[in-house]
PLY file of the C-alpha trace (Angstrom):
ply
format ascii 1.0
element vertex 335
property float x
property float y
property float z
element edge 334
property int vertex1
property int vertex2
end_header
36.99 -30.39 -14.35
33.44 -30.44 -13.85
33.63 -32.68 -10.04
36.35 -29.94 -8.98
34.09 -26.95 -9.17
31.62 -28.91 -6.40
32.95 -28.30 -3.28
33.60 -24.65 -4.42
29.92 -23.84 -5.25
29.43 -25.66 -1.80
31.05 -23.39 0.17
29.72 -20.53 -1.63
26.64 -21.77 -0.48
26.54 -22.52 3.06
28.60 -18.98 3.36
25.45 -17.50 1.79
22.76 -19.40 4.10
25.00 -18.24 7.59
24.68 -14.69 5.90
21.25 -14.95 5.86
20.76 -17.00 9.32
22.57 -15.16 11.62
21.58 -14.47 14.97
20.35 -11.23 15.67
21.23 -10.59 19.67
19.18 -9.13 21.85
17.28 -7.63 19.05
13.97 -8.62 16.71
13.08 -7.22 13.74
9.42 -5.98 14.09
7.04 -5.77 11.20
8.50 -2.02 9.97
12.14 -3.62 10.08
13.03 -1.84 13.03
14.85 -3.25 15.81
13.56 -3.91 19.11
13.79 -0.92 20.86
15.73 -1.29 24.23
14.61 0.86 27.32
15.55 1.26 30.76
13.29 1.84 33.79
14.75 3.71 36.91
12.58 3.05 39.92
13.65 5.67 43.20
13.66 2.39 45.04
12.08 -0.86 45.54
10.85 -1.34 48.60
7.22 -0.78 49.21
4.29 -2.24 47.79
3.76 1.37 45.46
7.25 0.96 43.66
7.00 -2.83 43.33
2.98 -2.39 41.80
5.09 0.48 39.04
8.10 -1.93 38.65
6.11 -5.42 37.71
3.74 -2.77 35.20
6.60 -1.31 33.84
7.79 -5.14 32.66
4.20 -5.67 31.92
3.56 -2.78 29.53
7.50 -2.77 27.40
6.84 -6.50 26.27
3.22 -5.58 25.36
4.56 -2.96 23.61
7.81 -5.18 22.13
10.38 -3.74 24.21
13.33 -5.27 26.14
13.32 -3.46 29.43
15.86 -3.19 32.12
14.81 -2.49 36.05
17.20 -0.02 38.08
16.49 0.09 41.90
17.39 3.97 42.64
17.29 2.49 46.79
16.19 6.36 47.19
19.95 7.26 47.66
20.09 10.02 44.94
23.90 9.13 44.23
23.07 5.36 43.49
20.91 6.81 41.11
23.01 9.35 39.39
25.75 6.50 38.93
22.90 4.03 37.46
22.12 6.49 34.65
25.39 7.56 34.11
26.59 3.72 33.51
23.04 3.71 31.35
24.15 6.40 28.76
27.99 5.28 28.47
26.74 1.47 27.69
25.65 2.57 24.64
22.09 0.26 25.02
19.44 2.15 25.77
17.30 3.87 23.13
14.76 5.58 25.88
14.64 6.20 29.86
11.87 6.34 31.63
12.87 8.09 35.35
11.15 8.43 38.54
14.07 10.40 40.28
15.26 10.80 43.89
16.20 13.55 43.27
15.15 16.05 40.09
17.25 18.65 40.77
20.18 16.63 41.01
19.19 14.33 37.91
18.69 17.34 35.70
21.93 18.10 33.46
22.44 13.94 33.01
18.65 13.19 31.90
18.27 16.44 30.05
20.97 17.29 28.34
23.59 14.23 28.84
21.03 11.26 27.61
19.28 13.15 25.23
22.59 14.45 23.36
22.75 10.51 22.99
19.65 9.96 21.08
18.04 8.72 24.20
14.48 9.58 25.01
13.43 10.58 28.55
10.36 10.35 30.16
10.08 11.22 33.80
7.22 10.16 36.39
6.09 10.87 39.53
9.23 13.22 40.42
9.61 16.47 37.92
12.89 16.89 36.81
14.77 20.50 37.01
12.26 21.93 39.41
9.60 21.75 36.52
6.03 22.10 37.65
3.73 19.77 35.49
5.60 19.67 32.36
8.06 17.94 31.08
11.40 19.47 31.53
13.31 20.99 28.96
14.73 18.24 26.58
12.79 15.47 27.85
9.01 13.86 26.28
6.91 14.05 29.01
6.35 14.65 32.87
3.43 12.12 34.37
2.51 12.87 37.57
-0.36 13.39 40.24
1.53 14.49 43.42
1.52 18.23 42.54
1.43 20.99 45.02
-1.76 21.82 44.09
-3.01 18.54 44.92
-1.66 18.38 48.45
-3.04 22.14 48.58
-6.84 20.94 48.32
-6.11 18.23 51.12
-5.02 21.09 53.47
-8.02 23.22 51.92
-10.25 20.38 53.36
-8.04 20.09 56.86
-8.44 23.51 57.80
-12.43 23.85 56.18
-13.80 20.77 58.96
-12.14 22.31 61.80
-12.24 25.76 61.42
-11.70 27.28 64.86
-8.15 25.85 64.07
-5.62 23.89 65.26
-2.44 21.83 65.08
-1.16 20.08 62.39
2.34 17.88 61.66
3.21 16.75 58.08
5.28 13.47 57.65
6.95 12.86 54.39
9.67 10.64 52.67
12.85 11.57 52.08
13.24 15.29 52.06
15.21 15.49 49.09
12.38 13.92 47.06
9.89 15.98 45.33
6.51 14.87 46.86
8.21 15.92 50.02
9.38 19.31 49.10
5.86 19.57 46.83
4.16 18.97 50.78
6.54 21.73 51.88
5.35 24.29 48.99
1.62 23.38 49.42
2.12 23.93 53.85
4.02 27.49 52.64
1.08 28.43 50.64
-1.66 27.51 52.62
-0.61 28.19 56.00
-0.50 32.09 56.22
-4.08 31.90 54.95
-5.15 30.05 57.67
-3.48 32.16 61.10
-5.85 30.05 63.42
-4.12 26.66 62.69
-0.32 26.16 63.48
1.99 23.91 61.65
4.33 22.11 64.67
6.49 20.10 62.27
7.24 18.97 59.31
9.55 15.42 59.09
11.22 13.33 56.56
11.14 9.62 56.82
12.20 6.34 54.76
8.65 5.98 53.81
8.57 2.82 56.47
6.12 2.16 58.75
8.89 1.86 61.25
10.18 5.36 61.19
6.75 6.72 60.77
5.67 4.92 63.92
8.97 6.43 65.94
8.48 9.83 65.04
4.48 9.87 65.10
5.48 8.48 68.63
7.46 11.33 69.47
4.92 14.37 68.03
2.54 12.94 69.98
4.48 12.45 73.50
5.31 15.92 73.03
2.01 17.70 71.66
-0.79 15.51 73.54
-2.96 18.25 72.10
-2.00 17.64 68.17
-5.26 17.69 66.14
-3.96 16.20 62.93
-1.49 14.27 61.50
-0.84 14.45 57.86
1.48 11.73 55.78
2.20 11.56 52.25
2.20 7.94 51.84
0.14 5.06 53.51
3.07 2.76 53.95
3.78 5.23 56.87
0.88 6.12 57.70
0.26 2.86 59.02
3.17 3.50 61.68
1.14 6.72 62.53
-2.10 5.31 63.44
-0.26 2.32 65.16
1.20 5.33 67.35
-2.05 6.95 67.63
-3.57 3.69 69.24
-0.32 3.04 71.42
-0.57 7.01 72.58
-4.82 6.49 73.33
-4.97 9.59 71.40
-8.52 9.13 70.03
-9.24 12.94 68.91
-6.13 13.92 66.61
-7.12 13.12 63.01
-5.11 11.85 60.22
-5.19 12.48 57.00
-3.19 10.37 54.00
-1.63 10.26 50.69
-1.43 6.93 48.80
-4.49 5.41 48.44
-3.43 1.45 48.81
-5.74 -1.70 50.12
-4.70 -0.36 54.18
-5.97 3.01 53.29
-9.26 1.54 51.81
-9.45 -0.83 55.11
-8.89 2.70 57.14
-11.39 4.90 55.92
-13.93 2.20 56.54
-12.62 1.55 60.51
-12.39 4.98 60.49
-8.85 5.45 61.26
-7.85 8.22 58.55
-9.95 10.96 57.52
-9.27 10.93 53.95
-6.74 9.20 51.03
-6.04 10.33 47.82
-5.24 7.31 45.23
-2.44 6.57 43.65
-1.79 4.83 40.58
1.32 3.08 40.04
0.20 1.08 36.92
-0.76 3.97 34.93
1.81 6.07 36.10
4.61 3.87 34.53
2.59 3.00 31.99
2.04 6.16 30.73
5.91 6.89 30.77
6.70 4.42 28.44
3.55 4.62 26.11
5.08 7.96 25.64
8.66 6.80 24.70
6.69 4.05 22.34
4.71 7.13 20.89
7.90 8.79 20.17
9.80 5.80 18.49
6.81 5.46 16.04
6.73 8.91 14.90
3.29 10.00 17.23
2.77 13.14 19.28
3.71 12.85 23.07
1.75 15.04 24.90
4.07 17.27 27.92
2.22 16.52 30.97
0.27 13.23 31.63
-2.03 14.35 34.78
-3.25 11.10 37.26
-5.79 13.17 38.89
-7.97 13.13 35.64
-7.21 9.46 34.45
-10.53 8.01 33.41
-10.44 5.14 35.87
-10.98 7.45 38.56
-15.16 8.66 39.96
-13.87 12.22 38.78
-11.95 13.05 42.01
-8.96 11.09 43.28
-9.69 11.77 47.00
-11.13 8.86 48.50
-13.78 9.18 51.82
-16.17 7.47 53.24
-18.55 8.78 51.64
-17.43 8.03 48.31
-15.15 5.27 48.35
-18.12 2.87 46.53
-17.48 4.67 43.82
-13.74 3.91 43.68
-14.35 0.72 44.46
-16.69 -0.22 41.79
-13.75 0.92 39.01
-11.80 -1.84 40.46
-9.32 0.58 42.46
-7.42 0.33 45.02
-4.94 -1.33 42.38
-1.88 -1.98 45.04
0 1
1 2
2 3
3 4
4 5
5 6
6 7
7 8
8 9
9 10
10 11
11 12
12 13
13 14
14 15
15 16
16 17
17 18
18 19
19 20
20 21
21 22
22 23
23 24
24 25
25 26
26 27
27 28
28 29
29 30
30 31
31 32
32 33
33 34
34 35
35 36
36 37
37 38
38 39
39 40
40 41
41 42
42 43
43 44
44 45
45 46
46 47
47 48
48 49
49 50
50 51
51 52
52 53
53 54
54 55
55 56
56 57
57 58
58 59
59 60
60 61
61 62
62 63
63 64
64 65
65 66
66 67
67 68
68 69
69 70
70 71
71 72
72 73
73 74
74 75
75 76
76 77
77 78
78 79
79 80
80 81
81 82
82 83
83 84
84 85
85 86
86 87
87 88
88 89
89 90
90 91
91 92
92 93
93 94
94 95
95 96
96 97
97 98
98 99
99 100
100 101
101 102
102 103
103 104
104 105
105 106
106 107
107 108
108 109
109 110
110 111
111 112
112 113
113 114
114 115
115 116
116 117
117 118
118 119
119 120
120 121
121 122
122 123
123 124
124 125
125 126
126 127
127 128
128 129
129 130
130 131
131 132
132 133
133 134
134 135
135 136
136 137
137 138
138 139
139 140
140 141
141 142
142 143
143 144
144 145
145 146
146 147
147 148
148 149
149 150
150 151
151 152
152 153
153 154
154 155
155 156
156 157
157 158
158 159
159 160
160 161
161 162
162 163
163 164
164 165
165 166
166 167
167 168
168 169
169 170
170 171
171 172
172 173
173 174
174 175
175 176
176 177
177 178
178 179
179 180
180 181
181 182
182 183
183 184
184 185
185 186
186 187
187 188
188 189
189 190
190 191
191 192
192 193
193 194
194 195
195 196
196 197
197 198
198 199
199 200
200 201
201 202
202 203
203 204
204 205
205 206
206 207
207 208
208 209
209 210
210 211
211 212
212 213
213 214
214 215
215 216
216 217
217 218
218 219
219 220
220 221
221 222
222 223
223 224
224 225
225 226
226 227
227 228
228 229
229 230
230 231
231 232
232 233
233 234
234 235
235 236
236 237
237 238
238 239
239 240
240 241
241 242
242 243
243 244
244 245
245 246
246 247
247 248
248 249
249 250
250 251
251 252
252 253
253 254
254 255
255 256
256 257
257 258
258 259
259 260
260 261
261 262
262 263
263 264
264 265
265 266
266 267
267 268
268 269
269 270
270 271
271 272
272 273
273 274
274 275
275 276
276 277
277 278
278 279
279 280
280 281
281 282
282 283
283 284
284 285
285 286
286 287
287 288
288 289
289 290
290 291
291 292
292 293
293 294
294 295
295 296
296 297
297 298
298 299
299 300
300 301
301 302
302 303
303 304
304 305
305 306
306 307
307 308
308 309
309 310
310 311
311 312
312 313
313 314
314 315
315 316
316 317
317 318
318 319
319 320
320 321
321 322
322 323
323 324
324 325
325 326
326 327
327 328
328 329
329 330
330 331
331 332
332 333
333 334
């Protein structure tokens, strides 16, 4: 009777052990008992050396912080995007979203109300969402960002102050459904009626490549040899526009530059832009998901994360000659 009851107990066994071996997934258990939190990261595209710099940091920072991470390439086609986080919510995997939209208007019911009514926690970056102006809009953790109006208002503050008998100016931006591009646009409307003696000729969107920069810097200048500046909101094309500057032997129009990158640095020094202001793709990202990580564990996420006033900046982010030492010595430009 005894040798029959063996292979029972057995079985009873190794059922018990698989209970208590099982594999757990995609998930680990952390040291509270929580699982792994899952988070996805939706870059407007992929395709300059600014959105790689925030992509490989974003992987970077959710496994410091024990997080699995997925990477969605928005291609700056605002549909794409739409679509990605759409597919996000309905797969049922993702316990926060950190967004850098192509569009924030068009993003604004899905990451507000849509993900959120999931349990999932947004953060946004670089682009506000719903037309919010640094904040975080409604629903969402946090807004971190340092291409507000009012920043692109202080580079046209200094345009119009050096030269102020007046002028022409041209603005070239990215895409113009994009919010740094229709931020340029609010800081040109606000700025230009105070200044009557300086004309705004154009203002043009772009893919943010050097290419199209180059073609339609080409073009402002063949038709306005008298242009006195050019201003672009990102180096990636402003590197187009001084290679059209040089190409058009146009040595007295001046251009000034959002972006900040190792070509800007190289430029202020050869003297071939005015002025940058820095960017910071690292901490931008980073600060998006610190925030979600914040939120998971129970902490306070502040609304608005402003890049102007990191600490790793000499207490201004725009970069001249005079000055750019002192960037230089905290380590920056950091793409």
């Amino acid at each position: 009777m005894k040798l029959k009851l063996i292979p029972f107990m057995l079985v009873i066994a190794l059922v018990l052990y698989g209970c208590s071996s099982a594999p757990s997934g995609n998930s680990s258990e952390s040291g509270s008992g929580s699982k792994q939190k899952r988070i996805a990261y939706f870059s407007a595209g992929a395709t300059n050396n600014y959105l790689q710099t925030g992509i490989d940091h974003a992987e970077k920072t959710a496994k410091e912080l024990g997080m699995n991470i997925d990477v969605f390439d928005g291609r700056f086609d605002p549909l794409a995007q739409l679509n990605q986080v759409q597919n996000a919510i309905t797969s049922g995997k993702y316990d926060g979203f950190v967004i850098e939209a192509v569009d924030g208007n068009q993003l604004c019911k899905i990451a507000t109300k849509d993900a959120t009514a999931k349990g999932i926690a947004v953060a946004a970056i670089n682009i506000e969402l719903c037309g919010a102006t640094d904040t975080a809009a409604e629903g969402t953790l946090t807004f971190v960002g340092g291409q507000g109006v009012e920043v692109t208002q202080n580079i046209l503050k200094k345009i119009f102050n050096d030269k102020p008998e007046g002028g022409k100016i041209v603005a070239i931006g990215g895409p113009a459904t994009g919010t740094p591009y229709l931020n340029m646009k609010k800081a040109f409307d606000i700025e230009m009626p105070k200044n009557p003696k300086w004309k705004l000729i154009g203002m043009h969107s772009t893919d943010y490549t050097a290419n199209q920069a180059f073609q339609v810097a080409q073009n402002i200048l063949q038709a306005n040899p008298d242009i006195d500046v050019i201003y672009s909101n990102y180096s990636g094309m402003t590197v187009g526009v001084v290679k059209a500057k040089k190409a058009a032997s146009n040595k007295d129009v001046k251009i000034y530059d959002f972006g900040g990158d190792k070509w800007a640095f190289d430029a202020i020094k050869k003297g071939d832009i005015q002025q940058t202001i820095i960017m910071l793709p690292k901490e931008e990202v980073q600060r998006g998901i610190e925030a979600l990580d914040n939120h998971f564990n129970g902490k306070e996420v502040q609304k608005f994360y402003d890049l102007t006033k990191e600490s790793i900046l000499p207490g201004t982010p725009y970069v001249e000659l005079d000055n750019i030492k002192d960037f230089e010595a905290k380590g920056l430009p950091e793409y």
